[in-house]
VMD Tcl script that draws the C-alpha trace (Angstrom):
set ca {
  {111.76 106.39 97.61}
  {108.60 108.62 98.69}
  {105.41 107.92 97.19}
  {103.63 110.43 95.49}
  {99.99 110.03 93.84}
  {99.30 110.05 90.02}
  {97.09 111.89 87.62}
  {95.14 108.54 87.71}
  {93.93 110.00 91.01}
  {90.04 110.39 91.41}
  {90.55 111.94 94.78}
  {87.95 109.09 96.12}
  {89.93 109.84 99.79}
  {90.52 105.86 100.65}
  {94.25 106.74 101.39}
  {94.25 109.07 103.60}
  {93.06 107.81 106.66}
  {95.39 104.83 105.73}
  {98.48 107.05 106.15}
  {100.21 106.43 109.47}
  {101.62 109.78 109.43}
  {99.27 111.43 108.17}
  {101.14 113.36 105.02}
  {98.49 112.90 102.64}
  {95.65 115.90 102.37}
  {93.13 116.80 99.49}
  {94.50 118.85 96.58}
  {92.86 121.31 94.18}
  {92.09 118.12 91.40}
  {93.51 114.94 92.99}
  {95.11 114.01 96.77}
  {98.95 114.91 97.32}
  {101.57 113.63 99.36}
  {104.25 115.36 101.34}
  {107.17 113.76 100.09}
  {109.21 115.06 103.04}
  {107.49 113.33 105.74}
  {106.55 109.83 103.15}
  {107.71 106.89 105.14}
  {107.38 104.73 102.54}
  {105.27 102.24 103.82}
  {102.81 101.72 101.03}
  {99.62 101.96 103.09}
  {97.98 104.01 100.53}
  {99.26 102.41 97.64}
  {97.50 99.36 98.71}
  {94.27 100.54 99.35}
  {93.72 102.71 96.35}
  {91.50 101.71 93.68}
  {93.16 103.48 90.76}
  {96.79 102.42 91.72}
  {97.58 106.23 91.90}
  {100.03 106.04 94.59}
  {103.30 104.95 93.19}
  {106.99 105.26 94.32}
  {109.97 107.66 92.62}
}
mol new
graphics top color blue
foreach p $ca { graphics top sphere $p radius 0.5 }
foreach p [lrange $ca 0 end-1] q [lrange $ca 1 end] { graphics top cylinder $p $q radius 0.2 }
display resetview
């Protein structure tokens, strides 16, 4: 299952330079990821202070 990020997001940027892929980019209020190209590899989830990336 892709991950996707929370409303417990505070868009502090940590994960996205952690993405391999790179399908994580700022939103308007928090960071999003593009489900579609996800592979699921928990890099962000891991580095993310909040715990805001979490999996389907």
């Amino acid at each position: 299952m892709a991950y996707f990020i929370t409303d417990a997001c505070i868009s502090c940027g940590a994960c996205e330079p952690e993405c391999p892929v790179s399908c994580i980019s700022a939103g308007d209020s928090s960071y999003v990821i593009d489900e579609n190209a996800c592979i699921e590899c928990g890099a962000c989830a891991n580095v993310c202070p909040v715990d805001a990336p979490t999996q389907k």
